[in-house]
C-alpha positions, -999 to +999 in steps of 0.1 A: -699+276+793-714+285+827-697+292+858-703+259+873-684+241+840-656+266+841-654+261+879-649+221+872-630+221+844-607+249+867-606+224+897-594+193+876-563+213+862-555+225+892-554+189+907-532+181+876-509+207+880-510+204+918-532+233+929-559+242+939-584+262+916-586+294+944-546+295+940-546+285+898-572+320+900-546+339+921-518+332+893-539+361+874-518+373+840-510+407+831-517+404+794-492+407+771-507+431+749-498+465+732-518+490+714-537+482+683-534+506+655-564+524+645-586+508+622-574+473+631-588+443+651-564+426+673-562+391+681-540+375+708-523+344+702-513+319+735-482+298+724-446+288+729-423+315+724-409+296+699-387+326+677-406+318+643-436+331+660-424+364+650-419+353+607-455+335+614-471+368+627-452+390+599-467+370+571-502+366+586-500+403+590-488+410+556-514+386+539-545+404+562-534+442+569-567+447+590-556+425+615-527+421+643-516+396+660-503+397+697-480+366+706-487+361+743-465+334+753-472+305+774-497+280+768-502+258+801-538+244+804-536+264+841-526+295+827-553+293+800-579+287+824-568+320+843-576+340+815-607+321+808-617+327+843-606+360+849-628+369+820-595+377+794-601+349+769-570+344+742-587+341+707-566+314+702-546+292+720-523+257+716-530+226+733-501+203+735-518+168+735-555+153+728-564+147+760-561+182+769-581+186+745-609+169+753-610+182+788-615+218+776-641+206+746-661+183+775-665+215+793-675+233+766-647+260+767-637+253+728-654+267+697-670+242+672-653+251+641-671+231+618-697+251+607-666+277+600-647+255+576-659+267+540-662+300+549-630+308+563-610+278+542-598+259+570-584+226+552-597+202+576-600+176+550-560+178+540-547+169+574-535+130+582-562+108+592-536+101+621-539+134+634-578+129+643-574+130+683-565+163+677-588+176+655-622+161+665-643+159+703-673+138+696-674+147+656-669+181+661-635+202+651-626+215+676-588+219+665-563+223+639-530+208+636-505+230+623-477+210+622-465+171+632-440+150+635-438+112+626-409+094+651-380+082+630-341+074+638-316+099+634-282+087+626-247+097+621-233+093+589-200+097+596-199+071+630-214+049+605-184+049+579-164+048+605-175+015+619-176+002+584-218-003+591-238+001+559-262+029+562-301+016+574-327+014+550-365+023+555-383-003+561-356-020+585-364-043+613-350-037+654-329-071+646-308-050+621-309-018+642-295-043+667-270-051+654-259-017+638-258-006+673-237-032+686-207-026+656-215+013+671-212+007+706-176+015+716-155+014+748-123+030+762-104+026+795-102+052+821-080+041+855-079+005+844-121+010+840-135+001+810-165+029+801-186+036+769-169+061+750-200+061+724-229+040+725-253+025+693-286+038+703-305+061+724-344+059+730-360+086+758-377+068+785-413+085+773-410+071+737-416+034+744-449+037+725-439+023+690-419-010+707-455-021+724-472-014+696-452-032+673-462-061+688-503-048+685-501-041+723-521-015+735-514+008+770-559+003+773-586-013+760-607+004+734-629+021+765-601+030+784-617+013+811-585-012+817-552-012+815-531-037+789-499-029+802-495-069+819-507-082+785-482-105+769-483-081+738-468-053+759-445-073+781-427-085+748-421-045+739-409-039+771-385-070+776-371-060+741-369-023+752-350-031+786-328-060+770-317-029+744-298-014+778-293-040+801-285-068+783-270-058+751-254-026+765-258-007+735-283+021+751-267+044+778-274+036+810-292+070+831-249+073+844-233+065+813-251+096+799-244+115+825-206+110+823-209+107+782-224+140+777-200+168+771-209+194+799-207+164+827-245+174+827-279+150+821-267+139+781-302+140+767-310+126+730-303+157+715-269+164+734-253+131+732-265+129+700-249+164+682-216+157+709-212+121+682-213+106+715-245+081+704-247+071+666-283+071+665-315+085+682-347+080+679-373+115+680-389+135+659-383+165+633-380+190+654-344+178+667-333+193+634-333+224+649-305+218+668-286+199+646-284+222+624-267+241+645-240+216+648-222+224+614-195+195+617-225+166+623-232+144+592-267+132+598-298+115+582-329+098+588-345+069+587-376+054+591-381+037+630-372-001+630-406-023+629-408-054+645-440-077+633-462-048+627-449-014+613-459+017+635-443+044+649-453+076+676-469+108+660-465+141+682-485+175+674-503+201+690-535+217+675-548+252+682-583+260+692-606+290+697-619+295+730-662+303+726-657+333+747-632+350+722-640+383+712-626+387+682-640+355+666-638+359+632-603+374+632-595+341+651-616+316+621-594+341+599-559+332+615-571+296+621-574+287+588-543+307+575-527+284+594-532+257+571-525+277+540-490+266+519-471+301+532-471+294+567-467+257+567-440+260+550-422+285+567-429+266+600-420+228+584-390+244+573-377+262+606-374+224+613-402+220+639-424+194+623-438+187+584-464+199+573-499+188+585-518+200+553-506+173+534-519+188+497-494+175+470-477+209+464-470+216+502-456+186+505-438+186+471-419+219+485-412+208+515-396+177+501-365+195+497-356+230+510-324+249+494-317+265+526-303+227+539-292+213+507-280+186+528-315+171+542-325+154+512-346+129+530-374+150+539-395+128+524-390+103+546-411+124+572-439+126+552-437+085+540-438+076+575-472+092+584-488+065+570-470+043+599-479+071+626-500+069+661-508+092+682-501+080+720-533+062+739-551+082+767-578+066+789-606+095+795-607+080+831-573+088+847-553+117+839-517+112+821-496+134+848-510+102+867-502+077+842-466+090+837-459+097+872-466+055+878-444+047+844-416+066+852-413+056+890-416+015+881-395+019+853-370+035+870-370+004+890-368-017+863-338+005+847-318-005+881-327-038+881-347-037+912-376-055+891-379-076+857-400-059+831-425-084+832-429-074+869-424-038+859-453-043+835-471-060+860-474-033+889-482-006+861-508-023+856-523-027+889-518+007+900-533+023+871-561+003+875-566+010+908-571+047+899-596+042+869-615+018+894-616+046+918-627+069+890-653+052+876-668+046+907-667+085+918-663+108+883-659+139+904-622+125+906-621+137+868-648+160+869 
């Protein structure tokens, strides 16, 4: 990519993040890197510090001796384009959602791998159809998935007995989630005040995806060129969504969780959750990590509720290889290693995700895991990618945008300040208001 495309793609981050592309330059890394043994190539690796990182590197390591791998941690699009600009590409580096991704493959920063993908057995054709916006930029790969996860509903086994609630079934419908969380939702009094002592159900306010597509809303049209968010489709997720907290009390209120949770703290899903404070939660995987750690928790899955269409959210990240690497092929080599049965199943089973090669005898293994005897629903995970959907982006306004508007008019409609229709409503407008302005001048974007 020239100077001029790294220049643009610099200065639209920078408005993202909220800064300027002279002060994103300034923010110029020391690498993280050590010395290479003799004889070896080195490749460095931009990621989360996530603490497997270490087990992935050892096994990459001991499968390809001539090569080492530096784990330089931090993966922010600003941070990547520092190195990229300060002439310090990473040979490989995560991107955390699709439209991300497409920013950096517009500007031709990313790598096409698919002329790559026999030679260095990169199993491009064993990942989920659902994990596409990922993988591909105008049918080129341009990045591999290494792991996912479908959304389903954890729940507490032993709240449930307690209640006398049958355990959910896949396959169940919001009406019977309903009205498990009502028999879950329980009160107490406190100074003659009657507070939630647990609550049925807790749903982040970024994961309303699934109850607007249930209904076949979309956020936009097919060209992104509009937002749907005042369709009827939409507006009948939402009202359902709102009524969950508002009307039939069985979601905690932004207060409730605050007192709720255990440290007097912000009781996210994970917290009230493990505190048996909320009997169920909807999320991904990855929340396994910390329940684990919760030895006294009795928990499952299940599959998300479905209203008239079955669907639920998909979250991943995919890793790419910038074209100004210098250690290509050592990057092609790791890339597709990634995929291989060894390291997706020593990262699946960490807890993060399942696996995104989905070849019968990774899966098969990852079905059940001796180390948690007690998880025998992993398949579960893997049944619901067929039900998966990665969120909508419009390629004309940027999603800091788009959740920045959500979360400031449903914050209204949270404290009742406006209906969800008329939540719905102003979303609309406003977003549509910047992708008018955008289409009409692109160097907003670009």
């Amino acid at each position: 990519m020239d100077n001029t495309g790294l220049t643009r793609i610099f200065t639209t981050i920078g408005v993202i993040f909220g800064v300027t592309a002279t002060v994103a330059l300034g923010i110029f890394l020391t690498s993280t890197t050590s010395p290479t043994p003799k004889g070896k190539a080195s490749i460095r690796w931009c990621v989360d510090p996530n603490p497997i990182r270490k087990e992935q590197i050892k096994l990459f390591e001991s499968r390809h001796p001539d090569i080492s791998v530096i784990n330089d941690p931090g993966a922010e699009p600003q941070r990547l384009l520092t190195q990229l600009a300060g002439d310090v590409p990473p040979d490989v580096m995560a991107l955390y959602d699709p439209q991300t991704i497409r920013l950096f493959a517009k500007n031709g920063v990313l790598l096409d791998l698919t002329p790559y993908v026999s030679k260095y057995n990169i199993a491009v054709d064993k990942l989920y159809p659902a994990l596409e916006p990922y993988v591909y930029h105008e049918g080129r790969i341009v990045g591999i998935p290494e792991n996912c996860g479908p959304f389903v509903v954890f729940y507490n086994k032993k709240l449930f007995r307690e209640a006398g609630v049958p355990y959910p079934k896949p396959g169940w419908t919001w009406e019977e989630c309903l009205d498990c969380a009502r028999k879950l939702t329980k009160y107490k009094y406190e100074n003659s005040r009657r507070i939630p002592s647990q609550k049925g159900l807790f749903i982040n306010n970024t994961d309303w995806w699934l109850l607007i597509w249930m209904h076949n809303g979309r956020l936009f049209s097919e060209d992104g060129k509009r937002c749907l968010m005042d369709s009827p489709q939409v507006k009948k997720g939402i009202r359902f969504w709102a009524d969950l907290r508002l009307k039939h009390k069985v979601m905690p209120t932004a207060s409730e969780a605050q007192s709720m949770a255990p440290t007097g703290a912000w009781g996210s899903d994970a917290l009230l959750f493990r505190a048996s404070m909320v009997a169920m939660t909807l999320s991904g995987r990855w929340m396994s990590i910390q329940y684990r750690e919760q030895k006294d928790l009795d928990w499952d899955v299940v599959s998300a509720p479905h209203g008239p269409n079955r669907v639920t959210l998909l979250a991943s990240k995919a890793y790419a290889i910038p074209k100004a690497s210098p250690n290509r092929a050592e990057a092609l080599t790791f890339i597709g290693h990634l995929l291989q049965r060894d390291n997706q199943l020593l990262v699946s089973n960490y807890g993060d995700g399942i696996p995104a090669n989905s070849d019968s005898t990774i899966t098969k293994a990852f079905a059940y895991n001796p180390d948690y005897p007690n998880e025998k629903n992993n398949q579960l995970h893997l049944d619901e990618m067929k039900y998966a959907r990665v969120q909508e982006f419009s390629p004309y306004i940027n999603n800091l945008d788009v959740s920045a508007i959500m979360a400031v008019e449903l914050d209204k409609m949270w404290l009742q300040q406006q209906s969800p229709d008329a939540a719905c409503d102003v979303i609309a407008k406003r977003i549509n208001a910047i992708i008018r302005r955008n289409l009409a001048n692109p160097n907003f974007l670009d």
